[in-house]
VEXDREN-185090 format. One line per 2 residues: number of its first residue (from 1); for each residue x negated, y negated, z negated of N, C-alpha, C. Coordinates in steps of 0.02 Angstrom, whole numbers, padded with zeros to 5 digits. Example, Ala and Ser with C-alpha at 12.3 -4.5 7.8 and 13.67 -1.06 7.14 Angstrom:
2
1	-00660,00284,-00390,-00615,00225,-00390,-00660,00165,-00390; -00642,00112,-00354,-00684,00053,-00357,-00645,-00002,-00394
//
This chain:
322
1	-03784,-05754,-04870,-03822,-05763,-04931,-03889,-05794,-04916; -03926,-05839,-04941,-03964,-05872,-04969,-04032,-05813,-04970
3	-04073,-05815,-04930,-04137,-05776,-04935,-04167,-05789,-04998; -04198,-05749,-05035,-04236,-05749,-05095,-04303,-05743,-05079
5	-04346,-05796,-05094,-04402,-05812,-05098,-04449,-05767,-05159; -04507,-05720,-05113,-04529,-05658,-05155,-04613,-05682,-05159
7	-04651,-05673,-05217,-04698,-05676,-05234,-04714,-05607,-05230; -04773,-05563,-05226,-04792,-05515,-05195,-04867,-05521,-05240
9	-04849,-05491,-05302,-04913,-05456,-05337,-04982,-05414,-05343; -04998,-05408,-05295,-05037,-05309,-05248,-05030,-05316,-05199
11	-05068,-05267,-05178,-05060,-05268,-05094,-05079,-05197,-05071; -05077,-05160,-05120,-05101,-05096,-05102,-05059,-05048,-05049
13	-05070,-04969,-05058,-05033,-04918,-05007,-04977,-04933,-05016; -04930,-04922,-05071,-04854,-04918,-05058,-04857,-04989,-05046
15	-04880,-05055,-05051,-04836,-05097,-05035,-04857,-05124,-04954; -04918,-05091,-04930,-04953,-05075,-04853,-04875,-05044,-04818
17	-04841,-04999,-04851,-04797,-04915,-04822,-04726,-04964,-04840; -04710,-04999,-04860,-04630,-04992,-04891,-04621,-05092,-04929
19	-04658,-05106,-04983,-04624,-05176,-05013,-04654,-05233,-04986; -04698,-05252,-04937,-04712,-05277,-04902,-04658,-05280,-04837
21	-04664,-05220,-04790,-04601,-05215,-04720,-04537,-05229,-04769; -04535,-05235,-04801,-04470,-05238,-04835,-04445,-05311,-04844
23	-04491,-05347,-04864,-04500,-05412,-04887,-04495,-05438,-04823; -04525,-05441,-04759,-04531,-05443,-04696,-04489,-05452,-04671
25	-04443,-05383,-04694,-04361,-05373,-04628,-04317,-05395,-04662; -04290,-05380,-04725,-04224,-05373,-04757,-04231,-05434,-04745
27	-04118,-05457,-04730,-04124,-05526,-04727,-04129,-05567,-04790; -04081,-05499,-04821,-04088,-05549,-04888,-04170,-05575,-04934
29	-04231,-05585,-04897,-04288,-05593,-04938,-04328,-05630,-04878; -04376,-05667,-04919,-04423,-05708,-04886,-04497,-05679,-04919
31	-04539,-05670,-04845,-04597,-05643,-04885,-04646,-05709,-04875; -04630,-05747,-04979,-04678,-05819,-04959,-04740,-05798,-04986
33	-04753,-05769,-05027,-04831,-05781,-05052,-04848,-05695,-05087; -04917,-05685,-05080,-04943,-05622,-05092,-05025,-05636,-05128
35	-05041,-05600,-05168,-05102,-05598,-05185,-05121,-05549,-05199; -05204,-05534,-05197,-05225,-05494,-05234,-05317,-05498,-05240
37	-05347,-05437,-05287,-05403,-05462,-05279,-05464,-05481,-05250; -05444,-05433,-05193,-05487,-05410,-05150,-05488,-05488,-05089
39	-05524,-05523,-05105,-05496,-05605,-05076,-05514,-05602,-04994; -05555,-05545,-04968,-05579,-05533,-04912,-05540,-05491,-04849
41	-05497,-05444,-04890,-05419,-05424,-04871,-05360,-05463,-04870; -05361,-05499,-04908,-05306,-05529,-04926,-05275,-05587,-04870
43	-05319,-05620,-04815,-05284,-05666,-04765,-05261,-05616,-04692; -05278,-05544,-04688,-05273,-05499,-04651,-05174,-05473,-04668
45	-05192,-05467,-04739,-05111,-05423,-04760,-05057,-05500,-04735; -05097,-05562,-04786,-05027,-05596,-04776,-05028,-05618,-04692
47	-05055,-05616,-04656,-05035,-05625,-04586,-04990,-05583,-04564; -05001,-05510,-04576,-04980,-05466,-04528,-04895,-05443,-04564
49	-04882,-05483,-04601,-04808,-05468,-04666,-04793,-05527,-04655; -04836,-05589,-04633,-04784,-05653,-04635,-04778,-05697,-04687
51	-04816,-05680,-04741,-04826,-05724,-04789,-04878,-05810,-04785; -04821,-05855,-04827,-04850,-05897,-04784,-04899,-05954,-04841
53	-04884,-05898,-04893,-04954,-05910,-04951,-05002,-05865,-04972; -05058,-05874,-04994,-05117,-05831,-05017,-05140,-05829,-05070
55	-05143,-05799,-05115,-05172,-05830,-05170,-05237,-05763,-05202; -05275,-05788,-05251,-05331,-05739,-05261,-05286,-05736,-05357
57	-05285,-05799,-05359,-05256,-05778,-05460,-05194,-05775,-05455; -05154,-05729,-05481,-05092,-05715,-05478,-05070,-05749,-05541
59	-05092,-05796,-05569,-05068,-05836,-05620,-05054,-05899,-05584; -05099,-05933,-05524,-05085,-05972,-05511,-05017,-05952,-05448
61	-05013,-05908,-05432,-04953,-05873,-05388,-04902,-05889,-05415; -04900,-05864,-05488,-04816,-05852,-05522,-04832,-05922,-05540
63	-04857,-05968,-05551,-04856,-06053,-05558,-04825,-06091,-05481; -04805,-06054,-05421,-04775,-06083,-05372,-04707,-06108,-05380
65	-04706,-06165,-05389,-04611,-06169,-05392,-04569,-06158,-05354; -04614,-06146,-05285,-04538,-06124,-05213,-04521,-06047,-05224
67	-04581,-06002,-05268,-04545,-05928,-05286,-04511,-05918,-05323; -04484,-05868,-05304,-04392,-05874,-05347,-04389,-05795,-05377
69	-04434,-05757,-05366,-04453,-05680,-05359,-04506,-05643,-05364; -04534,-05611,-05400,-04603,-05581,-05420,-04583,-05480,-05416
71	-04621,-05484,-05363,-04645,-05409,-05365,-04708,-05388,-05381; -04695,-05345,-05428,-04756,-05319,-05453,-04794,-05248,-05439
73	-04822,-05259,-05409,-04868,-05180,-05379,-04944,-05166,-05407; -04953,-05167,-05458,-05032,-05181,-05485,-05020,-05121,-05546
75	-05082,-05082,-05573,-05086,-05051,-05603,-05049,-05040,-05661; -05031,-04979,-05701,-04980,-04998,-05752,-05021,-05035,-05780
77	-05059,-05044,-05828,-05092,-05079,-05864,-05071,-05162,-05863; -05072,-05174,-05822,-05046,-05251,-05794,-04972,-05278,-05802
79	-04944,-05226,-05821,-04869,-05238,-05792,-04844,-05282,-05846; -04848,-05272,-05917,-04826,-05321,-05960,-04850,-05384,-05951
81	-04933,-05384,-05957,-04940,-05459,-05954,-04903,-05514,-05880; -04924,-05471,-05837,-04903,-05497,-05784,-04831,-05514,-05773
83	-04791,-05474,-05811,-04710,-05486,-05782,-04678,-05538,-05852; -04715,-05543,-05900,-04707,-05579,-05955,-04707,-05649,-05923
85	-04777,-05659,-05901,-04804,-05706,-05881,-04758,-05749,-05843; -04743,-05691,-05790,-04680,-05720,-05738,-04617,-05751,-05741
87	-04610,-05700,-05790,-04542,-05738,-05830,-04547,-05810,-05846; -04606,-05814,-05890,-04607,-05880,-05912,-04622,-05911,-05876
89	-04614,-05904,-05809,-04633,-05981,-05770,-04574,-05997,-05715; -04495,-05934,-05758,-04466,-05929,-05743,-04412,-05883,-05659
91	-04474,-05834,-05659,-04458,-05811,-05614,-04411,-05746,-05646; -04390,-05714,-05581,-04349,-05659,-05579,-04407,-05605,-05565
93	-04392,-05550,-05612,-04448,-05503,-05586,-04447,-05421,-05574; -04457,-05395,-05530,-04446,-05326,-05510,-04516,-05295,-05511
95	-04539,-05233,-05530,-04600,-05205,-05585,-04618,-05142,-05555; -04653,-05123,-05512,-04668,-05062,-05518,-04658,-05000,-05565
97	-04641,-04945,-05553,-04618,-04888,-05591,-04712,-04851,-05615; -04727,-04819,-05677,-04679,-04832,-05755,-04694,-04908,-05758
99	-04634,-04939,-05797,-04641,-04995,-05807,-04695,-05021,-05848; -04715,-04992,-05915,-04775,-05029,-05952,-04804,-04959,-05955
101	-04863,-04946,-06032,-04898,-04895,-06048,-04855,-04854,-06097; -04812,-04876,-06146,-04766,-04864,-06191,-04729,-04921,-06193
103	-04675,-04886,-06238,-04616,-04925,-06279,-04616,-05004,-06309; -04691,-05006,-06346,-04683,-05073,-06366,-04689,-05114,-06307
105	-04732,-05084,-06257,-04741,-05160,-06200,-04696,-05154,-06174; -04643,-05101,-06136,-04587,-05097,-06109,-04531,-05163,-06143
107	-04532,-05151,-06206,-04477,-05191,-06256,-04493,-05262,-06257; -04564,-05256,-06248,-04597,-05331,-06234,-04555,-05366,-06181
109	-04571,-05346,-06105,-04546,-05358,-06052,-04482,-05365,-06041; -04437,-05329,-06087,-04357,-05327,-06092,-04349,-05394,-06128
111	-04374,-05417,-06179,-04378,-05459,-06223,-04391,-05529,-06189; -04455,-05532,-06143,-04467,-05594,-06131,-04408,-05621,-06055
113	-04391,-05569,-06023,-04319,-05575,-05965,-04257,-05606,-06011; -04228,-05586,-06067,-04181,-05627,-06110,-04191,-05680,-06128
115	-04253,-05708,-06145,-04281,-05766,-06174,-04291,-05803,-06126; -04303,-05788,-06060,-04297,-05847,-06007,-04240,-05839,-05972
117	-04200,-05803,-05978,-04150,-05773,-05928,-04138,-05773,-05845; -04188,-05717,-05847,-04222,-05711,-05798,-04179,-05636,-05787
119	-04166,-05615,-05697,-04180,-05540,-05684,-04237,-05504,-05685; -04202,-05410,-05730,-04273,-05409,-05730,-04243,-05313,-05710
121	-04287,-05282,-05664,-04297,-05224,-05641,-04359,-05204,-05629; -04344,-05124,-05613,-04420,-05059,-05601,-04395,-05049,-05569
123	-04450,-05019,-05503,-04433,-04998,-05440,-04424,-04903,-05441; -04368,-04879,-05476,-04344,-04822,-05466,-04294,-04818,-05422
125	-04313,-04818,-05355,-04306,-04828,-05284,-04245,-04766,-05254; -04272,-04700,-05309,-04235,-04649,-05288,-04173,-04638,-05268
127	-04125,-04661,-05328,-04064,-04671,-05333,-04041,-04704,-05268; -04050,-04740,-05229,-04033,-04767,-05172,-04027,-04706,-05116
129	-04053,-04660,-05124,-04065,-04594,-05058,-04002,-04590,-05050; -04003,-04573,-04995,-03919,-04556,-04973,-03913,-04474,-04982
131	-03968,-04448,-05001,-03962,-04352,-05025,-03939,-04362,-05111; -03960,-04422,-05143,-03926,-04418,-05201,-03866,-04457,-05213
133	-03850,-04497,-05169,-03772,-04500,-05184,-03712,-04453,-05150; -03766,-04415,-05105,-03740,-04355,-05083,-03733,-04308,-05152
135	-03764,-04271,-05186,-03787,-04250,-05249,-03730,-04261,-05297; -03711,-04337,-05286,-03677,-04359,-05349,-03606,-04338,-05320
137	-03595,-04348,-05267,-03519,-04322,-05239,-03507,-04270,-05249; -03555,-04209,-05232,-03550,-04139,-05228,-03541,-04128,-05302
139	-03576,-04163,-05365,-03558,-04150,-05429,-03510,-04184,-05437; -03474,-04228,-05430,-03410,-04255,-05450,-03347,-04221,-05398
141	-03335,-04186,-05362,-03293,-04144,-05319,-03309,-04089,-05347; -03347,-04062,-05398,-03354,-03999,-05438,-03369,-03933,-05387
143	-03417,-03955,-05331,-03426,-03923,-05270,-03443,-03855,-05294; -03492,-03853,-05357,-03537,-03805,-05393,-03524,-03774,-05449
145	-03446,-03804,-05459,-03435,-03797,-05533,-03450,-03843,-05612; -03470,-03834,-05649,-03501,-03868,-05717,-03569,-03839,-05706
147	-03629,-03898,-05690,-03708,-03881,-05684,-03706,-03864,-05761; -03772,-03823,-05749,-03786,-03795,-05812,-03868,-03794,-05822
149	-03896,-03778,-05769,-03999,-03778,-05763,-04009,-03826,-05722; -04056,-03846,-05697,-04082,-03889,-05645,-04162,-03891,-05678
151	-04198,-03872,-05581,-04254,-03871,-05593,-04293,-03906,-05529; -04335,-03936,-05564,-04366,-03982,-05522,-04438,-03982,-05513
153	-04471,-03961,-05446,-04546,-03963,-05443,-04556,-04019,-05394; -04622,-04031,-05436,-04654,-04108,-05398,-04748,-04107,-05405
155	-04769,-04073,-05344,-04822,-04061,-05350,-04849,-04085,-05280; -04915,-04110,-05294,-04951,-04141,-05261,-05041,-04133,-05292
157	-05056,-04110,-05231,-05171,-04087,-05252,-05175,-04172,-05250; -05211,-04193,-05310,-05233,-04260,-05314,-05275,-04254,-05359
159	-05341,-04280,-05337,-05402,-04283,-05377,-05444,-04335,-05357; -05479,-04376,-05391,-05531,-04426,-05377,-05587,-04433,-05421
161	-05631,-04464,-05371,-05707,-04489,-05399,-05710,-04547,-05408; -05761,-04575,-05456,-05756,-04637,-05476,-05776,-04666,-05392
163	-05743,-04730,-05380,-05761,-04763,-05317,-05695,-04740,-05273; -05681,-04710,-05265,-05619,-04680,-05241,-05550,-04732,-05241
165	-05515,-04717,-05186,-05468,-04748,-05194,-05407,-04704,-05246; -05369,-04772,-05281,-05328,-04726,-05342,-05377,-04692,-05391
167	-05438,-04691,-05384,-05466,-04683,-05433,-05425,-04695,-05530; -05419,-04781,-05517,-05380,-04769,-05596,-05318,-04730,-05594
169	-05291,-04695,-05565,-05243,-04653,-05582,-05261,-04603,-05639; -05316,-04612,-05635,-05362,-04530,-05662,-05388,-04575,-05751
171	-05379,-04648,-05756,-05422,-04686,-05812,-05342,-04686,-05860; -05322,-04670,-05916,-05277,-04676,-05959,-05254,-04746,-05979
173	-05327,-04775,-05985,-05313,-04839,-05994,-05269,-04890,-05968; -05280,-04858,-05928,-05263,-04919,-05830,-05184,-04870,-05829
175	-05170,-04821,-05820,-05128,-04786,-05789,-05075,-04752,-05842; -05087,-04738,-05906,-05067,-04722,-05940,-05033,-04649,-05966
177	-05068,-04601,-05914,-05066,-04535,-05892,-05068,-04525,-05834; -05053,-04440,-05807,-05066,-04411,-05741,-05020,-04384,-05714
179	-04993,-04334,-05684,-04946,-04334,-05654,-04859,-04338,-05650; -04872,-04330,-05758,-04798,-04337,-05772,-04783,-04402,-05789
181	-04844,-04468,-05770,-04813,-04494,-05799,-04827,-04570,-05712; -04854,-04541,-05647,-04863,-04562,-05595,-04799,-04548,-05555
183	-04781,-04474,-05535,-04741,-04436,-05509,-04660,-04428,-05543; -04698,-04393,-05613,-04644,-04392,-05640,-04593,-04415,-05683
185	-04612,-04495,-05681,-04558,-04531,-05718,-04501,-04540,-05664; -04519,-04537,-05587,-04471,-04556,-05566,-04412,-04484,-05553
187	-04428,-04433,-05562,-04391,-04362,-05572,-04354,-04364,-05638; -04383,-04410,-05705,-04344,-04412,-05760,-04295,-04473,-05758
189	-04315,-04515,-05709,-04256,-04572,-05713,-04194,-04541,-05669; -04221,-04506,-05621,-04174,-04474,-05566,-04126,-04429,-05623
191	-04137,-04374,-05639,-04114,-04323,-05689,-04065,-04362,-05717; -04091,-04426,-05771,-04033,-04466,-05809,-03988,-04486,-05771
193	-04001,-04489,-05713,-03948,-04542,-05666,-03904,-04487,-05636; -03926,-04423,-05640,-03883,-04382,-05615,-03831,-04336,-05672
195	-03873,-04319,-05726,-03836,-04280,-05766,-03852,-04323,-05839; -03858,-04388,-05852,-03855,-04419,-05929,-03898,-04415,-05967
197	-03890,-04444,-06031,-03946,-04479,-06099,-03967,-04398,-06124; -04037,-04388,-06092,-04084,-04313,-06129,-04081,-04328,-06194
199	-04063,-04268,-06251,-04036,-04267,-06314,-04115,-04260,-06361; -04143,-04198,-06322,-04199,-04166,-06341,-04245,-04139,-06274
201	-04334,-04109,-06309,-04366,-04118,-06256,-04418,-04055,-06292; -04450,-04027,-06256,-04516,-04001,-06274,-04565,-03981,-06205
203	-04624,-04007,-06203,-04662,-04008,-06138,-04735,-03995,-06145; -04764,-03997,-06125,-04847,-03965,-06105,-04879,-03990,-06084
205	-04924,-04027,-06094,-04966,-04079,-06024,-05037,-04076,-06071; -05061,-04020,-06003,-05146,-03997,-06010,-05197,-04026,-05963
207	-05250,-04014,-05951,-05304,-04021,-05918,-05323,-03970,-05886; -05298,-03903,-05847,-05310,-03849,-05837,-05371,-03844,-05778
209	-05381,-03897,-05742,-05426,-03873,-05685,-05488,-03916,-05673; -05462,-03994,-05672,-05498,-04030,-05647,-05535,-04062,-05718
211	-05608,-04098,-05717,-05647,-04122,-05752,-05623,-04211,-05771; -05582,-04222,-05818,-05551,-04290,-05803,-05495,-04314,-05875
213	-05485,-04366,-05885,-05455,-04389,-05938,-05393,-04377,-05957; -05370,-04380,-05875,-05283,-04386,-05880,-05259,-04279,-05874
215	-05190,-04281,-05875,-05172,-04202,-05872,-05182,-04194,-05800; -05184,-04138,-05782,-05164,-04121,-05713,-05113,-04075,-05707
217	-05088,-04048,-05757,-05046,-04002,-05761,-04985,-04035,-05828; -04911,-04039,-05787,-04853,-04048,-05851,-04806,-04029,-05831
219	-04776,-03985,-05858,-04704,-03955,-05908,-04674,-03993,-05937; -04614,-03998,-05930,-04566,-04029,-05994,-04497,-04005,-05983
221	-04480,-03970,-06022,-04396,-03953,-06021,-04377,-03981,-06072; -04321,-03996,-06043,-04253,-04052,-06062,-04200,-04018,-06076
223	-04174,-04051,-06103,-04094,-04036,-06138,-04033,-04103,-06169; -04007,-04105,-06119,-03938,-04167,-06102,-03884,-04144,-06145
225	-03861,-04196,-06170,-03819,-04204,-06211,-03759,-04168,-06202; -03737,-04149,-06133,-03663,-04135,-06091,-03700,-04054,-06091
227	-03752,-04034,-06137,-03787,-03952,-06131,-03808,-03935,-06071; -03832,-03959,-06020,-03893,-03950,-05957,-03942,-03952,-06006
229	-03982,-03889,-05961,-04074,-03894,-05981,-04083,-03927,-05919; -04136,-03921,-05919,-04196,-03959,-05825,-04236,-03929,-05853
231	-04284,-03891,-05800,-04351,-03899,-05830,-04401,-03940,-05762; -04444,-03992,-05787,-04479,-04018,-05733,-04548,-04010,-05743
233	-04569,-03990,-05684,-04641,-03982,-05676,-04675,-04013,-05634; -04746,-04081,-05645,-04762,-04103,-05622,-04830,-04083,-05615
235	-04871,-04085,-05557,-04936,-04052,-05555,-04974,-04073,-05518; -05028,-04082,-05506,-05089,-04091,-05467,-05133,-04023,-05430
237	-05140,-03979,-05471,-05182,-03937,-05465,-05177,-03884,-05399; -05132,-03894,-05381,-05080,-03822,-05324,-05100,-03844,-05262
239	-05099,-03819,-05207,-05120,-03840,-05156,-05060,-03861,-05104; -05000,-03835,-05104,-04933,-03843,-05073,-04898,-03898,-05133
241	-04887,-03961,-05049,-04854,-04003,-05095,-04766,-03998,-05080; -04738,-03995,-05163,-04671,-04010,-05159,-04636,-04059,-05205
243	-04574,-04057,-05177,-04540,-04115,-05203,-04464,-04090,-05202; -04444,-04035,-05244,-04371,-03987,-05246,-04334,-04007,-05275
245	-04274,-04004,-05301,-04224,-04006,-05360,-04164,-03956,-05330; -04178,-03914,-05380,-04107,-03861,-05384,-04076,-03877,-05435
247	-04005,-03866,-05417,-03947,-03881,-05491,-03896,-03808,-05475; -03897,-03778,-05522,-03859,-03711,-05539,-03803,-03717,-05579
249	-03737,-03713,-05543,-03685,-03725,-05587,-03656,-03669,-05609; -03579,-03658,-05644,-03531,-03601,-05663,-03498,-03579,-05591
251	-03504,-03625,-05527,-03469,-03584,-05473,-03507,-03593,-05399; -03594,-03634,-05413,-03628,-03609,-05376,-03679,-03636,-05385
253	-03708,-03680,-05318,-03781,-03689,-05319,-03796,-03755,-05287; -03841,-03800,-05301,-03864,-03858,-05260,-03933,-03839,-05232
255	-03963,-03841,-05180,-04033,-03811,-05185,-04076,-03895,-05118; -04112,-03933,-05146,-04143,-03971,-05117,-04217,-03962,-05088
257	-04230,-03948,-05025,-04323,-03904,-05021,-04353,-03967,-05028; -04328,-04030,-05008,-04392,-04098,-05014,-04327,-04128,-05013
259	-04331,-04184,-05067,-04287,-04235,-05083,-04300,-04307,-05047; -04355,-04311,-05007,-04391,-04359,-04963,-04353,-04340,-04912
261	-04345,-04290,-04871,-04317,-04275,-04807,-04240,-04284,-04796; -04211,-04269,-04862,-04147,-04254,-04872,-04111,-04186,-04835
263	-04160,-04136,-04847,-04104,-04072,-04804,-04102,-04029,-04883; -04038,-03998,-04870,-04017,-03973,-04948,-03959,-03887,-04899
265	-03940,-03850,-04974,-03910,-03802,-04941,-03864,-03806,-05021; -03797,-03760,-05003,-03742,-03773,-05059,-03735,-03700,-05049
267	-03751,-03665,-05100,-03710,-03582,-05121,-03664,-03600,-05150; -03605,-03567,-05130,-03547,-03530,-05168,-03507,-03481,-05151
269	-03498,-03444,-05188,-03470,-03358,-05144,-03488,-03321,-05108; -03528,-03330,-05100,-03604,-03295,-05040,-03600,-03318,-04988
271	-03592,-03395,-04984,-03581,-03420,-04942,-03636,-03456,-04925; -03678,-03472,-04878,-03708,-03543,-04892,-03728,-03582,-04836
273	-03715,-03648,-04851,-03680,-03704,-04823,-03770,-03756,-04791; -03793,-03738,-04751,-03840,-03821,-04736,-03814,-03891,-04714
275	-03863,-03913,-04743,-03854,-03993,-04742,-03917,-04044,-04724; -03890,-04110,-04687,-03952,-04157,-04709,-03916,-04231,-04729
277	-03957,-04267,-04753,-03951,-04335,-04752,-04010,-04366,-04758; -03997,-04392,-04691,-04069,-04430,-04670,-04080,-04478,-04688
279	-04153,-04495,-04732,-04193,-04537,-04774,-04169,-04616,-04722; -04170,-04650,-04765,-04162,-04727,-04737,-04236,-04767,-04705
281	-04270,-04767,-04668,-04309,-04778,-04645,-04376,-04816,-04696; -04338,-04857,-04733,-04395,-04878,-04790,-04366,-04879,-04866
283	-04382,-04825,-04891,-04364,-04791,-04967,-04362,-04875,-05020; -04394,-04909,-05013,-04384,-04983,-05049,-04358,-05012,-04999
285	-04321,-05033,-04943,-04273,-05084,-04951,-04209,-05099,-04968; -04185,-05025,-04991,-04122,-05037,-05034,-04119,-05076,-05111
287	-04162,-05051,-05132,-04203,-05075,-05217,-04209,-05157,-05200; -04255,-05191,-05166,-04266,-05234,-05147,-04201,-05288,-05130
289	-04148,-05262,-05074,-04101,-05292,-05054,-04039,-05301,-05096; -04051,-05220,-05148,-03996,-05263,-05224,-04037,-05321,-05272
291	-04088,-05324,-05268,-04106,-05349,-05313,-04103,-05437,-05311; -04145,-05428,-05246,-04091,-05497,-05202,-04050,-05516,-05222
293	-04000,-05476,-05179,-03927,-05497,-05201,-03918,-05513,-05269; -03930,-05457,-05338,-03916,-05487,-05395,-03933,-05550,-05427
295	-03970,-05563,-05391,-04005,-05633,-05419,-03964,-05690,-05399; -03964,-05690,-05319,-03886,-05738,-05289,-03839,-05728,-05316
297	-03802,-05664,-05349,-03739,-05640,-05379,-03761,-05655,-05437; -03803,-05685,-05482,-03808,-05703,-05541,-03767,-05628,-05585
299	-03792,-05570,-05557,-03768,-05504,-05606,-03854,-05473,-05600; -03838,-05419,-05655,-03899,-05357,-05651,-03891,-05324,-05598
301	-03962,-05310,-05596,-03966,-05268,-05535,-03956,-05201,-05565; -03971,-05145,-05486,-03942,-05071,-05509,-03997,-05031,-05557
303	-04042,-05065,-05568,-04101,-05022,-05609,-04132,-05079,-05645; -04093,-05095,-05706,-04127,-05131,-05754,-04184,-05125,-05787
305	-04203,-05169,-05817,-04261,-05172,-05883,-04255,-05099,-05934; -04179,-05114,-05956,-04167,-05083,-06015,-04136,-04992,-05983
307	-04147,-05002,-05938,-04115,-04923,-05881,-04176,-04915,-05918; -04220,-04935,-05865,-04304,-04888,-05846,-04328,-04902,-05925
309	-04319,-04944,-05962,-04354,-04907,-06053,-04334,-04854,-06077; -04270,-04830,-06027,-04270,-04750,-06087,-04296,-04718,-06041
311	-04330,-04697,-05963,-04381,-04667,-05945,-04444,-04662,-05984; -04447,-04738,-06003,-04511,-04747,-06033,-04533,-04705,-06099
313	-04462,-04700,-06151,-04464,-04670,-06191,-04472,-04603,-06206; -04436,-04547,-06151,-04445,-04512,-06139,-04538,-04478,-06124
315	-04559,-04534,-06083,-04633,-04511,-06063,-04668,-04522,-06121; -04652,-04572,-06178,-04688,-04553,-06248,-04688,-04514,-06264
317	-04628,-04486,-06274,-04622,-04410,-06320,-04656,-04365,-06291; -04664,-04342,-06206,-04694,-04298,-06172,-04755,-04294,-06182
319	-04806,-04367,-06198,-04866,-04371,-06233,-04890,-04376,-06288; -04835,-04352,-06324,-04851,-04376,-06402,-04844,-04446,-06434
321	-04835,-04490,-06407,-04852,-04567,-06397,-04773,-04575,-06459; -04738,-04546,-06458,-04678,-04569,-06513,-04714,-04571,-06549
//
């Protein structure tokens, strides 16, 4: 296959940790051009990734005709104009997770990928773990029985001062909430991908500790169509960070201590069973290397536009935003 030529939006931590080395190694991708604003950083990253353009305006970036591919890593706030943009200059484009601030810009972005017919994906990376297609076996071999609860904690101490790095995480504007909607969209796209279309919802998202715009504290229990609750809790405030998912069926148990590590344990009959499946060395280059491919395969990729809008939708309702 035909390397895909990637434009490279940001340059920040995750794409320092993961869509940068990614762009780098996978064969299927070429890492040609990167920008961002910081114009004094910026000939440091594309050296050391291999990029063999620079740019400071990412308008004149997505105006390159040898890119064939736009990744986008820049604040939510950005994500519509920017992936709109892209489209229209005909590129293929893959979006940082949550995809916009709400629904209408989400629909925007879905909208302007048909109108150029263009690929278009969010990087909900998860689904690729080899502990959740582990997950999905153990629920389709009825290892546990018919799930019935599933509960999921995702907590992480995160706080900032203005000047700070990630600072706008903490600005609504820019970010579009705090931890349920940083952390935990990608626990609600996971959930759908594991147990289906959430019917109904009721959730909580306060300000309990810290002095600041966004929540630091969210609740939301769910309720799936096939009658699973979830309840997920995303948080800032706690000092022990986790990242769990238990699923409780009619004939036993899934129990995950960190879904990053991939070690899990299976009750049934008072039995119980350990396990691991070890993380793939870089959590985006699976995401990345379908997306590739779909573009050469002229099909969708595994995490569409129109997938990640009903995440999106979901995180309205959690804020009131319906």
């Amino acid at each position: 296959m035909k390397p895909v030529k990637w434009a490279l939006c940001g340059a920040g931590d995750i794409c320092e940790k993961r869509v940068a080395p990614a762009l780098h190694d996978l064969p299927e991708a070429v890492a040609h051009s990167v920008s961002r604003r910081n114009s004094s950083l910026l000939n440091d990253f594309a050296e050391r990734f291999g990029f063999s353009r620079f740019f400071s305006d990412w308008k004149e970036q997505f105006r390159d005709s040898e890119a064939e591919a736009v990744y986008i890593a820049t604040p939510v706030n950005l994500h519509r104009e920017q992936a709109v943009y892209a489209m229209e200059q005909g590129k293929h484009v893959l979006c940082e997770k949550p995809m916009a601030l709400d629904r209408r810009e989400a629909a925007l972005m879905i909208d302007a990928a048909k109108a150029s017919g263009v690929r278009f994906g969010v990087a909900y990376y998860r689904r690729f773990y080899p502990m959740v297609e582990k997950i999905r076996e153990l629920l389709h071999a009825g290892t546990i029985g018919t799930p019935r609860y599933v509960q999921v904690q995702n907590f992480e101490p995160f706080n900032r001062s203005e000047g700070e790095a990630r600072y706008w995480l903490l600005k609504p504007e820019i970010s579009g909430g705090g931890p349920m909607m940083d952390m935990g969209c990608h626990r609600l796209e996971l959930l759908q991908y594991l147990f289906g279309e959430i019917s109904d919802l009721t959730s909580s998202v306060k300000t309990l500790r810290f002095d600041r715009a966004v929540e630091d504290t969210s609740v939301a229990l769910l309720t799936f169509k096939s009658g699973i609750m979830a309840n997920l809790a995303s948080i800032h405030t706690v000092r022990e960070p986790r990242d769990t998912l238990e699923i409780y069926g009619s004939e036993g148990s899934i129990h995950v201590e960190n879904l990053n590590l991939g070690l899990y344990r299976i009750v049934r009959d008072g039995t119980s069973t350990d396990g691991v499946c070890s993380p793939r060395p870089n959590a985006h280059a699976p995401l990345i290397a379908d997306f590739s491919r779909a573009v050469r395969e002229e099909r969708a990729p595994a995490v569409t536009g129109e997938w990640a809008l009903k995440t999106t939708e979901i995180l309205d309702k959690i804020y009131g935003r319906a």
